[in-house]
C-alpha positions in Angstrom: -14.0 -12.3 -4.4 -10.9 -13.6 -6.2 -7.9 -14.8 -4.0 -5.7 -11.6 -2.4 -2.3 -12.9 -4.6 -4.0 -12.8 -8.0 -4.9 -8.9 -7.8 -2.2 -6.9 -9.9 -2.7 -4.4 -6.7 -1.3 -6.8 -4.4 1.6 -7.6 -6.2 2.3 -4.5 -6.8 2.0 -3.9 -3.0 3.9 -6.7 -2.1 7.2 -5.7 -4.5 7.0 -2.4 -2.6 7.2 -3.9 0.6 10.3 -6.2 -0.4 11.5 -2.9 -1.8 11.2 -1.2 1.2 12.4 -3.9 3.6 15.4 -4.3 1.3 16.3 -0.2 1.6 15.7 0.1 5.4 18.4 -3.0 5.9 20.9 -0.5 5.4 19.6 2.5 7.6 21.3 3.1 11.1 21.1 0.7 13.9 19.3 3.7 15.6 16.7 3.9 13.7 15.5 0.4 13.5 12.9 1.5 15.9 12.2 4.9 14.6 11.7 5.5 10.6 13.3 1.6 9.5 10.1 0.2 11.6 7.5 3.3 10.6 8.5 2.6 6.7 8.2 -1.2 7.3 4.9 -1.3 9.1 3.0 1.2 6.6 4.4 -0.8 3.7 3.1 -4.2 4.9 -0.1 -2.4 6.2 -1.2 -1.5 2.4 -0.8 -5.1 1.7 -2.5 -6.5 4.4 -5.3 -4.7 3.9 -5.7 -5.4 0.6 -5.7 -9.4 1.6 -8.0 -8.6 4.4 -10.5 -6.9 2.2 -10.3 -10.0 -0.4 -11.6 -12.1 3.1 -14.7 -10.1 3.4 -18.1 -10.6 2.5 -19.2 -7.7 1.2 -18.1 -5.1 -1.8 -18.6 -2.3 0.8 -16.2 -3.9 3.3 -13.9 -5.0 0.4 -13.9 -1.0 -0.3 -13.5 -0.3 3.3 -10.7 -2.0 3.7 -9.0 -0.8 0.7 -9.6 2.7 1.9 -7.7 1.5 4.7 -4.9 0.6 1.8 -4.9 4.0 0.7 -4.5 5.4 4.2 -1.6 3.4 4.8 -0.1 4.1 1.4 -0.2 8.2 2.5 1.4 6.9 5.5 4.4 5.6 3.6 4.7 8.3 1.6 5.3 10.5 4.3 7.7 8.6 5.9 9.4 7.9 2.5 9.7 12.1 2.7 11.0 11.9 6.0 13.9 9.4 5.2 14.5 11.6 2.3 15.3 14.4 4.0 17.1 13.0 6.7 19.3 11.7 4.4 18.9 7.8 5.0 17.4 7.2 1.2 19.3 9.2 -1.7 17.4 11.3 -3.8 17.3 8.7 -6.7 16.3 5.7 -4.8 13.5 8.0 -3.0 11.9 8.9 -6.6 12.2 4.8 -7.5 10.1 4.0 -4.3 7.7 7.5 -4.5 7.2 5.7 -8.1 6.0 2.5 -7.0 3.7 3.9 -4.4 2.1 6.1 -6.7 0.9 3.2 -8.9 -0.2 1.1 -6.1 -2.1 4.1 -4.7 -3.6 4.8 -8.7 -4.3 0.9 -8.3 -6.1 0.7 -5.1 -8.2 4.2 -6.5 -8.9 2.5 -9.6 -10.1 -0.9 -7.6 -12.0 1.2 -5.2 -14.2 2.7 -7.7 -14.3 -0.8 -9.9 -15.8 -2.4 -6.7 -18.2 0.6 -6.1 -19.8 1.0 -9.4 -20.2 -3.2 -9.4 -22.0 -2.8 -5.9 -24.3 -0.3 -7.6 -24.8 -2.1 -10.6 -25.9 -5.0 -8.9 -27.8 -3.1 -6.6 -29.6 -1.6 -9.3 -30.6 -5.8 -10.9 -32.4 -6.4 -7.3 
C-alpha cells in the first residue's frame, strides 16, 4: 500500500480537519470540552484511520479500517448538526463543512469498494 499522504482521501480528510479546528477556535470557552472537542476528535479520527489502514497488511484490514473512516465521518456529521442548531456554526459555514464531509465520505466509499473488488480479483488469479 501507497503511503497514507499521497491518497486524495486523506488530504481531503486532512483539510477538513484544519477546517474544523480552525471553526471551533471561535466557539465558547464552555464548550471546549463539549461539542469544540466532539467535532475535533471525529474529524481527526477519519484521518487517522485512513493512515492506519495504509499501515496494515492486508486489503481486508485496509477496508476495515476505512470503515472505521466512514463511522467517524457520520460521527462528524452529526455533531456538525448539533453545532448548527445550537447556533455555534452559521448556517452558511455549516453547508461549507456538510460539503467537505460528504466528499471525503463519497471518497472513503469509493476506496472501499476499489480495495474490495482488487482483493477479489486477486483472489480470483490464486
Amino acid at each position: 500500500m501507497q503511503s497514507f499522504k499521497n491518497l486524495k482521501v486523506w488530504v481531503k480528510a486532512h483539510e477538513l480537519t484544519l477546517s474544523i479546528y480552525s471553526e471551533t477556535r471561535c466557539f465558547p470557552k464552555e464548550e471546549l470540552y463539549g461539542i469544540t472537542s466532539q467535532l475535533r476528535r471525529a474529524a481527526t479520527s477519519i484521518e487517522a484511520n485512513i493512515a492506519a489502514g495504509c499501515g496494515r497488511r492486508s486489503d481486508a484490514e485496509l477496508r476495515r479500517f476505512l470503515q472505521f473512516s466512514r463511522g467517524s465521518a457520520n460521527e462528524l456529521e452529526c455533531h456538525l448538526l448539533v453545532a448548527k442548531d445550537l447556533h455555534l456554526l452559521s448556517a452558511e459555514r455549516f453547508e461549507e463543512m456538510e460539503a467537505k464531509l460528504f466528499e471525503v465520505q463519497r471518497m472513503l466509499s469509493s476506496l472501499a469498494e476499489r480495495v474490495k473488488i482488487s482483493a477479489i480479483k486477486l483472489g480470483a488469479s490464486r
